[in-house]
mmCIF file of the N, C-alpha and C atoms, coordinates in Angstrom:
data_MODEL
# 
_entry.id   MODEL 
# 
loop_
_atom_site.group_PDB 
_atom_site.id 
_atom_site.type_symbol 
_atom_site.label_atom_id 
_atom_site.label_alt_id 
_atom_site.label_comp_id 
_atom_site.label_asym_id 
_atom_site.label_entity_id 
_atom_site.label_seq_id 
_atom_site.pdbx_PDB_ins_code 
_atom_site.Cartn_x 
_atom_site.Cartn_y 
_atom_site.Cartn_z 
_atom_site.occupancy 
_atom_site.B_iso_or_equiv 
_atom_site.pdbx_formal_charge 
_atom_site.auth_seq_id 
_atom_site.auth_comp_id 
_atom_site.auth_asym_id 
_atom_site.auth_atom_id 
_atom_site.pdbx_PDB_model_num 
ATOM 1   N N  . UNK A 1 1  ? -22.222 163.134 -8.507  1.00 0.00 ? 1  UNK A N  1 
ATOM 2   C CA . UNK A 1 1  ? -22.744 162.525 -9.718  1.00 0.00 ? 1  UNK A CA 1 
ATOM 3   C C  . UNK A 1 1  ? -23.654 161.345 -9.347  1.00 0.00 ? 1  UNK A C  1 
ATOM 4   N N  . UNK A 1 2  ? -24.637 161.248 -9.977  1.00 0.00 ? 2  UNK A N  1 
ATOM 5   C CA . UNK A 1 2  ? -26.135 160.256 -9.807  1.00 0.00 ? 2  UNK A CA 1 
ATOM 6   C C  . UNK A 1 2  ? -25.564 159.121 -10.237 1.00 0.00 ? 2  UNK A C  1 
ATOM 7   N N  . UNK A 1 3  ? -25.588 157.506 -9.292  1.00 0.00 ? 3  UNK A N  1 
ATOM 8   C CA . UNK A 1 3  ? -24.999 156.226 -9.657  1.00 0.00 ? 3  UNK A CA 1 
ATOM 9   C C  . UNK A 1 3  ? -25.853 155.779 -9.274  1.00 0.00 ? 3  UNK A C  1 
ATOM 10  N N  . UNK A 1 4  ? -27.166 155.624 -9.381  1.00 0.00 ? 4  UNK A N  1 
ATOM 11  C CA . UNK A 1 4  ? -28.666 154.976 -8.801  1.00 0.00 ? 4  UNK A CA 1 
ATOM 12  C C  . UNK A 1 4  ? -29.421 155.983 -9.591  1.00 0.00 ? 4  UNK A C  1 
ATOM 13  N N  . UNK A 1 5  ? -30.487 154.643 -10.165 1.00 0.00 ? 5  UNK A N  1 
ATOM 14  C CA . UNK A 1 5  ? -31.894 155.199 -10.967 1.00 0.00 ? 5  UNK A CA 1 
ATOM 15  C C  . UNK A 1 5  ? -33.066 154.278 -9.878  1.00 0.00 ? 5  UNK A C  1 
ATOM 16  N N  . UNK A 1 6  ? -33.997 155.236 -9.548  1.00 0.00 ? 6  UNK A N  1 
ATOM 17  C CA . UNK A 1 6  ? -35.064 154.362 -9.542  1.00 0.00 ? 6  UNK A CA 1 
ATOM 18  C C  . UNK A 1 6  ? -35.651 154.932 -10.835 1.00 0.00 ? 6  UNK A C  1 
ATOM 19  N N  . UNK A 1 7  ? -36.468 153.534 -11.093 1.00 0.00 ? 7  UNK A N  1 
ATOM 20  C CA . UNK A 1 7  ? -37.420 154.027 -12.368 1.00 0.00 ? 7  UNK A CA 1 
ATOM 21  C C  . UNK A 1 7  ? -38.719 153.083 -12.030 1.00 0.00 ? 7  UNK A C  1 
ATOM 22  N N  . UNK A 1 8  ? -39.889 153.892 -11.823 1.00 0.00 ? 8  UNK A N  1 
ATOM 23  C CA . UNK A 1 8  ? -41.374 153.532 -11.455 1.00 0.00 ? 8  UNK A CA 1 
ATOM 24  C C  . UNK A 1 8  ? -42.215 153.965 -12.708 1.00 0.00 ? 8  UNK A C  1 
ATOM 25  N N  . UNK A 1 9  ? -42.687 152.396 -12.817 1.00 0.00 ? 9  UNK A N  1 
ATOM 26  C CA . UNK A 1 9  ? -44.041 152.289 -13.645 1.00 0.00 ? 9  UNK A CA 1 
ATOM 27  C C  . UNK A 1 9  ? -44.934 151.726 -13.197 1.00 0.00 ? 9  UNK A C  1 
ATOM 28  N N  . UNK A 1 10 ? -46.174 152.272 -13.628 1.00 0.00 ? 10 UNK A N  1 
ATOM 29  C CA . UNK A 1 10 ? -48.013 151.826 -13.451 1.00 0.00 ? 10 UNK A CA 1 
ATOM 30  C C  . UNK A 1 10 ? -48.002 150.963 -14.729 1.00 0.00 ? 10 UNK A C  1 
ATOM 31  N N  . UNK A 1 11 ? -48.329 149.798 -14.690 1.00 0.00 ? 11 UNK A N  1 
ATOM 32  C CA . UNK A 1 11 ? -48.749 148.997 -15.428 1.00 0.00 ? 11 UNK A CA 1 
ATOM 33  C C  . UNK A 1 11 ? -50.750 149.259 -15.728 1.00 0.00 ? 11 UNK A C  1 
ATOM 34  N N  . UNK A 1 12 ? -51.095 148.594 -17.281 1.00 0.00 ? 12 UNK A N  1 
ATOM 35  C CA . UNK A 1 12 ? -52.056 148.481 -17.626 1.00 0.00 ? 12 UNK A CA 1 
ATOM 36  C C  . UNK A 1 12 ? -53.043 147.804 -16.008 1.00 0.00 ? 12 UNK A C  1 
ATOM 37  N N  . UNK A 1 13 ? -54.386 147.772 -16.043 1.00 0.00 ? 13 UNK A N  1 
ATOM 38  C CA . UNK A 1 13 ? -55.005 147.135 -15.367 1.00 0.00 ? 13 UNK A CA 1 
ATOM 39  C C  . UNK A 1 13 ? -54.727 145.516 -15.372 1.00 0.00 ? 13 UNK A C  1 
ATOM 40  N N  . UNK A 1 14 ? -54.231 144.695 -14.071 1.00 0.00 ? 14 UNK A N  1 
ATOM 41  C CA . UNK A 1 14 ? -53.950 144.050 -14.126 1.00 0.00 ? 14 UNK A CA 1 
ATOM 42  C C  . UNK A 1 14 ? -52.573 143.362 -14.905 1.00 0.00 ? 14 UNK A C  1 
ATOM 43  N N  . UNK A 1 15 ? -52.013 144.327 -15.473 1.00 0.00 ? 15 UNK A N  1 
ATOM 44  C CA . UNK A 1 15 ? -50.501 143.762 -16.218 1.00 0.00 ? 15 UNK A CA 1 
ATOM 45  C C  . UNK A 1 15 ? -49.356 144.066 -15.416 1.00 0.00 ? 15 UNK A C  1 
ATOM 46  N N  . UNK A 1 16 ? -49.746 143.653 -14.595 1.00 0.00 ? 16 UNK A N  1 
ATOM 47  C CA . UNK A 1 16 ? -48.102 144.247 -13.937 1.00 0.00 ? 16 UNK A CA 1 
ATOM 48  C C  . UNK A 1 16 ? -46.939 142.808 -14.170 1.00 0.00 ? 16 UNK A C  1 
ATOM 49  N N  . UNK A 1 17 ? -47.586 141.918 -14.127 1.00 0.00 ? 17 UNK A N  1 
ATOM 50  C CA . UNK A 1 17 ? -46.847 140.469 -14.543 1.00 0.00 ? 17 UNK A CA 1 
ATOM 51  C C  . UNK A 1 17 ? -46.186 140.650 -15.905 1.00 0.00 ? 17 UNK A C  1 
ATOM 52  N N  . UNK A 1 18 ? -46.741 141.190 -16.522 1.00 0.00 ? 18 UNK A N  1 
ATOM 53  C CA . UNK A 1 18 ? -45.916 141.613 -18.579 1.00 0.00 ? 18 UNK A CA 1 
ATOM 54  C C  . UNK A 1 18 ? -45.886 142.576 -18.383 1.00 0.00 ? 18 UNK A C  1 
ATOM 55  N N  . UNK A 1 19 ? -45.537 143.506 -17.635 1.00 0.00 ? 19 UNK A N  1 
ATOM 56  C CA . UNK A 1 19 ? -44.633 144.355 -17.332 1.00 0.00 ? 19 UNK A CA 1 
ATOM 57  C C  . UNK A 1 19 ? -42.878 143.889 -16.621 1.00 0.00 ? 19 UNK A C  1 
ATOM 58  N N  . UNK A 1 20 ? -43.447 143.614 -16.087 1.00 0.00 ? 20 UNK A N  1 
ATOM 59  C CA . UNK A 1 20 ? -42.253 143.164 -15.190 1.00 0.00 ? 20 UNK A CA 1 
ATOM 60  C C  . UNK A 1 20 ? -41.435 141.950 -15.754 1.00 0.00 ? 20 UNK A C  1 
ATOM 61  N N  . UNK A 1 21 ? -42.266 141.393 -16.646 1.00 0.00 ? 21 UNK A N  1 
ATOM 62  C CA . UNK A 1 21 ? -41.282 140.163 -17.792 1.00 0.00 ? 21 UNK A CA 1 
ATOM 63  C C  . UNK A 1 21 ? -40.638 141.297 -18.632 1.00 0.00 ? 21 UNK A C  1 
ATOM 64  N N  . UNK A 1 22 ? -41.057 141.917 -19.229 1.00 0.00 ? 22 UNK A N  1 
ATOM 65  C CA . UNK A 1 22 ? -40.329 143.061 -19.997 1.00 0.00 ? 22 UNK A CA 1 
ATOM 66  C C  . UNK A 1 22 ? -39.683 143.870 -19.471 1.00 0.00 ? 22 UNK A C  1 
ATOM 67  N N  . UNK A 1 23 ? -39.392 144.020 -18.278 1.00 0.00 ? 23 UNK A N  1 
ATOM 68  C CA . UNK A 1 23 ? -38.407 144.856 -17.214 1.00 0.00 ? 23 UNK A CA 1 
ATOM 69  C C  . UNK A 1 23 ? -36.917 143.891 -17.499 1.00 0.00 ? 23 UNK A C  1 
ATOM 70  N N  . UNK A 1 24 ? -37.819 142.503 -17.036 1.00 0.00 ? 24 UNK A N  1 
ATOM 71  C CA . UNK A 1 24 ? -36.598 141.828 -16.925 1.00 0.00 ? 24 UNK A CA 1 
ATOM 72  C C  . UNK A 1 24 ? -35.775 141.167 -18.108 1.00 0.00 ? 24 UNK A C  1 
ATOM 73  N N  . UNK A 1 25 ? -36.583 141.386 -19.092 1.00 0.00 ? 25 UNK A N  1 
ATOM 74  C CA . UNK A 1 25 ? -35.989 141.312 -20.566 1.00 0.00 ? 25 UNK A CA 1 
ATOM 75  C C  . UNK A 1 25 ? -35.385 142.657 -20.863 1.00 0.00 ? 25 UNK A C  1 
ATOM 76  N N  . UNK A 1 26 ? -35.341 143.522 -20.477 1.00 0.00 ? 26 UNK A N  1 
ATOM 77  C CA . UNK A 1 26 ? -35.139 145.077 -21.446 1.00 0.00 ? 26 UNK A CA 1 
ATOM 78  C C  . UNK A 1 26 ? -34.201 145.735 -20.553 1.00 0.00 ? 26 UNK A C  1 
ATOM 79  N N  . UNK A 1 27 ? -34.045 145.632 -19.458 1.00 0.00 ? 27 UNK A N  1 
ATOM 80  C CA . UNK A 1 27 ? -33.256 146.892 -18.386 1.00 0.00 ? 27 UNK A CA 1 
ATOM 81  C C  . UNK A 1 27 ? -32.056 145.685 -18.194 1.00 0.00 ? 27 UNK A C  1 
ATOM 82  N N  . UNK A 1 28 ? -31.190 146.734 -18.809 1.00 0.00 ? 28 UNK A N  1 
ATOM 83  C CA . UNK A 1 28 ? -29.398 146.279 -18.238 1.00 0.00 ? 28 UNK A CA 1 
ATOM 84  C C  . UNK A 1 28 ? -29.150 146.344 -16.380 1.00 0.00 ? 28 UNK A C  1 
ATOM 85  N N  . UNK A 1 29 ? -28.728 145.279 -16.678 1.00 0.00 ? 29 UNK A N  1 
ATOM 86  C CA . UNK A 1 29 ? -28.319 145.333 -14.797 1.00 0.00 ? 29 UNK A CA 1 
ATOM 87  C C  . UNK A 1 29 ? -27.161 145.644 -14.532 1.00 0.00 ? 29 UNK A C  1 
ATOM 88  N N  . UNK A 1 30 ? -26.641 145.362 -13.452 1.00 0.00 ? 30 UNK A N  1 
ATOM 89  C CA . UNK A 1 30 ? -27.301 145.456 -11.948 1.00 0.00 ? 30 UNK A CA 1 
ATOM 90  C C  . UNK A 1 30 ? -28.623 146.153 -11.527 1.00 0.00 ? 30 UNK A C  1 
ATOM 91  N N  . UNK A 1 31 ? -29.730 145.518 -11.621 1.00 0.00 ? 31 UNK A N  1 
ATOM 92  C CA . UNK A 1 31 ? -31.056 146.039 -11.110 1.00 0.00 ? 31 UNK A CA 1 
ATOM 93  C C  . UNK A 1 31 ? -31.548 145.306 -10.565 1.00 0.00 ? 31 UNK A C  1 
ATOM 94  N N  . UNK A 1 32 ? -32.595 145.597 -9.642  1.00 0.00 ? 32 UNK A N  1 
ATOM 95  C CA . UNK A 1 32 ? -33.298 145.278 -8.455  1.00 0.00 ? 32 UNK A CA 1 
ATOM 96  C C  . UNK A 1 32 ? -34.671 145.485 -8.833  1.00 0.00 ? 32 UNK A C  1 
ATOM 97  N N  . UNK A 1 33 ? -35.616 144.379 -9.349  1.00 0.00 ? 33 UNK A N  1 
ATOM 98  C CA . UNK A 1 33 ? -37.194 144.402 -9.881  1.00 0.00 ? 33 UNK A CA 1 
ATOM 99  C C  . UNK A 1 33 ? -38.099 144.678 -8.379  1.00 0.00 ? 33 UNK A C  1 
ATOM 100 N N  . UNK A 1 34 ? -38.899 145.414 -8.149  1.00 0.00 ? 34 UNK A N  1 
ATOM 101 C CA . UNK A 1 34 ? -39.607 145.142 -7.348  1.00 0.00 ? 34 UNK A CA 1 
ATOM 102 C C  . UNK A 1 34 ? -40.949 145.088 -7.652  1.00 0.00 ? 34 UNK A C  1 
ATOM 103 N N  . UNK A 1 35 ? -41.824 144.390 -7.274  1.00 0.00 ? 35 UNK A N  1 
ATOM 104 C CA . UNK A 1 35 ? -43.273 144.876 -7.481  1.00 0.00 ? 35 UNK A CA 1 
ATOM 105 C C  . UNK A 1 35 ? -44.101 144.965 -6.558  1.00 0.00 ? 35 UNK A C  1 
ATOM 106 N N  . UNK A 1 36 ? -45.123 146.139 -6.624  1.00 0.00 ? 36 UNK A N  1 
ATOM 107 C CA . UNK A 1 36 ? -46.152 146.963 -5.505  1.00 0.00 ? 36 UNK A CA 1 
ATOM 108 C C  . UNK A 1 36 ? -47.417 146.827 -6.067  1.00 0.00 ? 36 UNK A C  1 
ATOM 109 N N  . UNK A 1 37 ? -48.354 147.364 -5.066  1.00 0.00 ? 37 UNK A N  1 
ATOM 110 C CA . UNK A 1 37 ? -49.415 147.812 -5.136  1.00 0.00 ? 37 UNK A CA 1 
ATOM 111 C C  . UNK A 1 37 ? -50.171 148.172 -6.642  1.00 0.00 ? 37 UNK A C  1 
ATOM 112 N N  . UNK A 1 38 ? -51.321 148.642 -6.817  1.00 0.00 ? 38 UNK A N  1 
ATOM 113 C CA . UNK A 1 38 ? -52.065 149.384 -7.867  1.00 0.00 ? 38 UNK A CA 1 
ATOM 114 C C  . UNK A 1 38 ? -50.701 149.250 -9.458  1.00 0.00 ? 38 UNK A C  1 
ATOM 115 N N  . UNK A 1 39 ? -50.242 147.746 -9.547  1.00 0.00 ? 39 UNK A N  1 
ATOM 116 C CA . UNK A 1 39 ? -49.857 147.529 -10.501 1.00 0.00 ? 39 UNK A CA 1 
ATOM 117 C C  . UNK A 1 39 ? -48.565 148.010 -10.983 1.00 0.00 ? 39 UNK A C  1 
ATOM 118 N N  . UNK A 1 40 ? -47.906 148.309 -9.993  1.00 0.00 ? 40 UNK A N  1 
ATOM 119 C CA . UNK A 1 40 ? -46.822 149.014 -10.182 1.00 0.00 ? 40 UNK A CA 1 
ATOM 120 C C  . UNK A 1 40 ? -45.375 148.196 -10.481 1.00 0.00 ? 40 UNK A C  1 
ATOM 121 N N  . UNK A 1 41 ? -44.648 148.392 -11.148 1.00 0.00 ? 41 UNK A N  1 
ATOM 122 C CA . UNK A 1 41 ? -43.152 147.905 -11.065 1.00 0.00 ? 41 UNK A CA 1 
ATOM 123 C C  . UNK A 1 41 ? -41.955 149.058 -10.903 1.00 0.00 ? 41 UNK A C  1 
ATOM 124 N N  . UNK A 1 42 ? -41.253 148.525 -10.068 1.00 0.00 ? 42 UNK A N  1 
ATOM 125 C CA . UNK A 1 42 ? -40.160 149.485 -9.555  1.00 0.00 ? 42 UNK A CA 1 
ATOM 126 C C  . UNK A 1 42 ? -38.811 149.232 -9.825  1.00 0.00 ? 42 UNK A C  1 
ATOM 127 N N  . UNK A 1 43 ? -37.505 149.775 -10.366 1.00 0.00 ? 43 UNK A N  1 
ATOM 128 C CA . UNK A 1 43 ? -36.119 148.955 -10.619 1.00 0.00 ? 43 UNK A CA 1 
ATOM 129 C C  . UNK A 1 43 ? -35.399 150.350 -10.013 1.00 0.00 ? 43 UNK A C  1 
ATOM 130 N N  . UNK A 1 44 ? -34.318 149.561 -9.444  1.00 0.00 ? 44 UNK A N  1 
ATOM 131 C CA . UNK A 1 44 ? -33.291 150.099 -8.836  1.00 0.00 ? 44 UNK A CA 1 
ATOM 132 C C  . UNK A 1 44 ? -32.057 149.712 -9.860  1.00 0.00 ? 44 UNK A C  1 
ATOM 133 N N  . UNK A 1 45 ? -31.809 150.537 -10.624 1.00 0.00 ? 45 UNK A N  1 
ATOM 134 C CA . UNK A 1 45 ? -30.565 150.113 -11.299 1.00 0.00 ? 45 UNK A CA 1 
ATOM 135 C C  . UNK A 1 45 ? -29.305 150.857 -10.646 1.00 0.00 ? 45 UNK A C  1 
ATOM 136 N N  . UNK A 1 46 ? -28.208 150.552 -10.515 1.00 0.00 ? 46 UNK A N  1 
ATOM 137 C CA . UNK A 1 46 ? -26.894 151.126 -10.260 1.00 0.00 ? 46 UNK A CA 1 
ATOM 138 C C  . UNK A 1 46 ? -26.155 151.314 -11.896 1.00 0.00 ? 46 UNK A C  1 
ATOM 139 N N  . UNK A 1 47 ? -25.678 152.671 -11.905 1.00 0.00 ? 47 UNK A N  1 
ATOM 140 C CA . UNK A 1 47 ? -24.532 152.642 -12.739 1.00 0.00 ? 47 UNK A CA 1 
ATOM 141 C C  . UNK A 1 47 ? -25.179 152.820 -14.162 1.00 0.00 ? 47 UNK A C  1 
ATOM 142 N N  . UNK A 1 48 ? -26.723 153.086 -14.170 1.00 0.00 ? 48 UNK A N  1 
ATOM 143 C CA . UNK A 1 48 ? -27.219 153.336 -14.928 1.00 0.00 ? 48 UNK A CA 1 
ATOM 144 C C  . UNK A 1 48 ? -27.681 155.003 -15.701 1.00 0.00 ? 48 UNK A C  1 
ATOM 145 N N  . UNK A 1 49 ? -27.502 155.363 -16.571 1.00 0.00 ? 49 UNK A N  1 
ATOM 146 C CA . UNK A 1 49 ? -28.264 156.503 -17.120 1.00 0.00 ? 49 UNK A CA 1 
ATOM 147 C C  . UNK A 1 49 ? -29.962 156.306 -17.142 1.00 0.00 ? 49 UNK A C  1 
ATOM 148 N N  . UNK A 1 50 ? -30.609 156.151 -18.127 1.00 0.00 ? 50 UNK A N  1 
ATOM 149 C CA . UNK A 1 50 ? -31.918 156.117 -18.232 1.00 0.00 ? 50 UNK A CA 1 
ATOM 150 C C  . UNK A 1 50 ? -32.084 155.126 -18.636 1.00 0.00 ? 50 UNK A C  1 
ATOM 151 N N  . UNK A 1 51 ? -33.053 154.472 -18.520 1.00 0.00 ? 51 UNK A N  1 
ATOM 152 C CA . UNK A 1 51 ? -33.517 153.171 -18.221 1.00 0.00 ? 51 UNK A CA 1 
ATOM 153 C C  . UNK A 1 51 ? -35.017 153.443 -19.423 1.00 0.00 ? 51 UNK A C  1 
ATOM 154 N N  . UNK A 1 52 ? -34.754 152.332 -20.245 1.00 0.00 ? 52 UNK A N  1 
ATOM 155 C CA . UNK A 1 52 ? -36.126 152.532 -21.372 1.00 0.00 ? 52 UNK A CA 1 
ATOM 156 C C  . UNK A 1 52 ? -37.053 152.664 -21.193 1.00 0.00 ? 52 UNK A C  1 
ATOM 157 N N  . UNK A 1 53 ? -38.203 152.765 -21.895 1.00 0.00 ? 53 UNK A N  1 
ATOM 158 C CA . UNK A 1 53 ? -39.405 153.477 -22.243 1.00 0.00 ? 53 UNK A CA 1 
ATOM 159 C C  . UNK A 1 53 ? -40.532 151.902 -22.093 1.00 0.00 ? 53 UNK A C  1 
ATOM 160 N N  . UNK A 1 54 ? -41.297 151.563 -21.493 1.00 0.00 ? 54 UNK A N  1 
ATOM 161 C CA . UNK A 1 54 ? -41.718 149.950 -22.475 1.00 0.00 ? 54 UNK A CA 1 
ATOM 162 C C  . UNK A 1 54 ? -42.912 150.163 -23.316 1.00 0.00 ? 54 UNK A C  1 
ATOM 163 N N  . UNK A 1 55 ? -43.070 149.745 -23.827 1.00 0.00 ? 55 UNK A N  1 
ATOM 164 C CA . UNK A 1 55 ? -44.041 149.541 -24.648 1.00 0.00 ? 55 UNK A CA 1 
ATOM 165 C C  . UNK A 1 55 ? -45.543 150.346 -24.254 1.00 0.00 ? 55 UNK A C  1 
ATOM 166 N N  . UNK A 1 56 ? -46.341 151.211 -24.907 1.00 0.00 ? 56 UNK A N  1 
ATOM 167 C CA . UNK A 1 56 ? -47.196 151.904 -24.561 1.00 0.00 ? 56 UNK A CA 1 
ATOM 168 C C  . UNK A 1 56 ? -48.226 151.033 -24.016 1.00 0.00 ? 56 UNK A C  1 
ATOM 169 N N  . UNK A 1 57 ? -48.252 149.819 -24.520 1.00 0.00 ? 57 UNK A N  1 
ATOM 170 C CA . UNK A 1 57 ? -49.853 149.160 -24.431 1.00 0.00 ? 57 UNK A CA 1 
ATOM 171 C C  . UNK A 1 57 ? -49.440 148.685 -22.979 1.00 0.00 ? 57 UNK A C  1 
ATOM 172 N N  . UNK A 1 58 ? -47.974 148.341 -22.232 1.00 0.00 ? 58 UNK A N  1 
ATOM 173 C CA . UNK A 1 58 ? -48.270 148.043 -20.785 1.00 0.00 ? 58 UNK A CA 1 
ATOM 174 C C  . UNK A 1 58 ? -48.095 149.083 -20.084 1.00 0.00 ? 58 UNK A C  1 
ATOM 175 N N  . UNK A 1 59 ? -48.342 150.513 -20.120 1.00 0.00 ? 59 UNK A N  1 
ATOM 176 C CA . UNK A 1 59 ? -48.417 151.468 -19.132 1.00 0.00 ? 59 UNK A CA 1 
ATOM 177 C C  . UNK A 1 59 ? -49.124 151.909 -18.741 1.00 0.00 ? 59 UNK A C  1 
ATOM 178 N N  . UNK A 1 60 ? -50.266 152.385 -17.741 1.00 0.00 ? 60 UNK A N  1 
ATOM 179 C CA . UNK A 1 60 ? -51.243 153.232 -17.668 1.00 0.00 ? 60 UNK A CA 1 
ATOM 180 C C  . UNK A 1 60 ? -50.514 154.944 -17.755 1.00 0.00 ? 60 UNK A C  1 
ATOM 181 N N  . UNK A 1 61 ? -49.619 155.153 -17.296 1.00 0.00 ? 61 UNK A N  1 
ATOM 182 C CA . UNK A 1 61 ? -49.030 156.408 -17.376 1.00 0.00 ? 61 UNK A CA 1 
ATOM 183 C C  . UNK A 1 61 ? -47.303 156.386 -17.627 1.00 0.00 ? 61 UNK A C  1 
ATOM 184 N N  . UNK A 1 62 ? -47.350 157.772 -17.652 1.00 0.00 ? 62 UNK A N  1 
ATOM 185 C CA . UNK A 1 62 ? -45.785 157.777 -18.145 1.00 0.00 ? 62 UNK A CA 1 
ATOM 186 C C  . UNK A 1 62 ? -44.834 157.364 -17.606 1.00 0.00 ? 62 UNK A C  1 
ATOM 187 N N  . UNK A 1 63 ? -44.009 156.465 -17.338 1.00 0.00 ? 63 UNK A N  1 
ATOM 188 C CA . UNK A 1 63 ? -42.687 155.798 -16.721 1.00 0.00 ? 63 UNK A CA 1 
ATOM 189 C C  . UNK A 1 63 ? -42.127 157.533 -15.631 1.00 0.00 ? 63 UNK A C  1 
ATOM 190 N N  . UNK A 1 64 ? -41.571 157.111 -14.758 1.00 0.00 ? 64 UNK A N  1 
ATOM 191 C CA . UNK A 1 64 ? -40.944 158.022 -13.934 1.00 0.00 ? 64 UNK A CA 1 
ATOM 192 C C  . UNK A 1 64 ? -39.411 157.390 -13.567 1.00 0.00 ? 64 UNK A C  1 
ATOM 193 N N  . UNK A 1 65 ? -38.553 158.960 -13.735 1.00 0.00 ? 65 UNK A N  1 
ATOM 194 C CA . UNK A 1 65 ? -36.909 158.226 -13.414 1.00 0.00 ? 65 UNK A CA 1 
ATOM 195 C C  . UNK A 1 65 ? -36.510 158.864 -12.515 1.00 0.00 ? 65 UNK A C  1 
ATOM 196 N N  . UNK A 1 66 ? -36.108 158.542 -11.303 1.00 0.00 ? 66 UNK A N  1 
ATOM 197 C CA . UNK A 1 66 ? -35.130 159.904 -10.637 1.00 0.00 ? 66 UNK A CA 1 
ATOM 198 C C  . UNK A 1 66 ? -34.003 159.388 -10.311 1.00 0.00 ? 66 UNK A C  1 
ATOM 199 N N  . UNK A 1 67 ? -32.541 160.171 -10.469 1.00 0.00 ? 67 UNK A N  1 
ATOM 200 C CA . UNK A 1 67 ? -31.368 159.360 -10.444 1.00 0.00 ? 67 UNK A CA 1 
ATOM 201 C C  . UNK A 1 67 ? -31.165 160.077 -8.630  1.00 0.00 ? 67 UNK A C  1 
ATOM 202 N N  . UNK A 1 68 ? -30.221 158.994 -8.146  1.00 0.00 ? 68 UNK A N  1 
ATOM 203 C CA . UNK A 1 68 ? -29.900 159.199 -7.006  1.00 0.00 ? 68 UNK A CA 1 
ATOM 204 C C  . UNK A 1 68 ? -28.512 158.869 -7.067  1.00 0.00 ? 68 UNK A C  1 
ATOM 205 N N  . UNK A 1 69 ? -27.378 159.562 -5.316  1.00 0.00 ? 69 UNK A N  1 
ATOM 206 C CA . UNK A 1 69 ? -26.550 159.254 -5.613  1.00 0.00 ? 69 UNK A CA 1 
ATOM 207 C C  . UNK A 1 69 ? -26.564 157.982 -4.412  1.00 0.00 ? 69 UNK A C  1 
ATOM 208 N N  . UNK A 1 70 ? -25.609 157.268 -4.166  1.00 0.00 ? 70 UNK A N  1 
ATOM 209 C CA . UNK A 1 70 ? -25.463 156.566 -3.273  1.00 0.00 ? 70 UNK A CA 1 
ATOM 210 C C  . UNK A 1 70 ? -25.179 157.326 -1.689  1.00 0.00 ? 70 UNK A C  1 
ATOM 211 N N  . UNK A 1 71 ? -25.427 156.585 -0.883  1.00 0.00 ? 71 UNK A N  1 
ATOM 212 C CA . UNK A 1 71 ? -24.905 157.191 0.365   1.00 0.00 ? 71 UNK A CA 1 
ATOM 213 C C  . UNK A 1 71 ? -23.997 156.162 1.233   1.00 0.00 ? 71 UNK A C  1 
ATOM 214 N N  . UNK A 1 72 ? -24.859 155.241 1.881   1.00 0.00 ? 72 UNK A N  1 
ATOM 215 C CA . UNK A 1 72 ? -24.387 154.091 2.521   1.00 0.00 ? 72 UNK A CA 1 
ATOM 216 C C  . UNK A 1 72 ? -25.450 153.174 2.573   1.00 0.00 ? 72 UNK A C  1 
ATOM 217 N N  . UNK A 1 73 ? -24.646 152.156 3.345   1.00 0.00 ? 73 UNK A N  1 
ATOM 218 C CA . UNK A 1 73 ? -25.481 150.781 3.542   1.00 0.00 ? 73 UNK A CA 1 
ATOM 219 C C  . UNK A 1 73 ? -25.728 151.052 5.513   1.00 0.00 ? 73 UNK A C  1 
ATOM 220 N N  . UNK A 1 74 ? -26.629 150.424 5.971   1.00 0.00 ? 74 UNK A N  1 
ATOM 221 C CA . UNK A 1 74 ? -26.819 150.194 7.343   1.00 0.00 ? 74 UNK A CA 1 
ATOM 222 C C  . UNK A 1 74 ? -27.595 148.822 7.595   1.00 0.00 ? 74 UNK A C  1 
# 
């Protein structure tokens, strides 16, 4: 059974900053914000199902989820 979500979004041009305020307002934790390249924000939630939708005007494309299970730490 899947106990890890990553969930990756493309932010608007240049919004990845109000994106990622709204990550951190909107996604239940335990999560892990990261931010990348070409505007991207990334969350690692544990213990999570699906992880919301944000707001159309900060996405360039559709949010992506893939659940994972745990393995180990090294």
């Amino acid at each position: 059974m899947a106990d890890t979500l990553m969930w990756e979004a493309r932010a608007v041009p240049g919004g990845r900053d109000a994106l990622a305020r709204w990550v951190v307002e909107n996604v239940p934790g335990p999560a892990d914000v990261y931010l990348g390249g070409q505007d991207r924000v990334v969350v690692i939630a544990r213990g999570a199902g699906r992880l919301p939708e944000p707001p159309a005007d900060l996405v360039a494309r559709p949010v992506a989820q893939w659940p994972f299970t745990f393995h180990r730490s090294v």
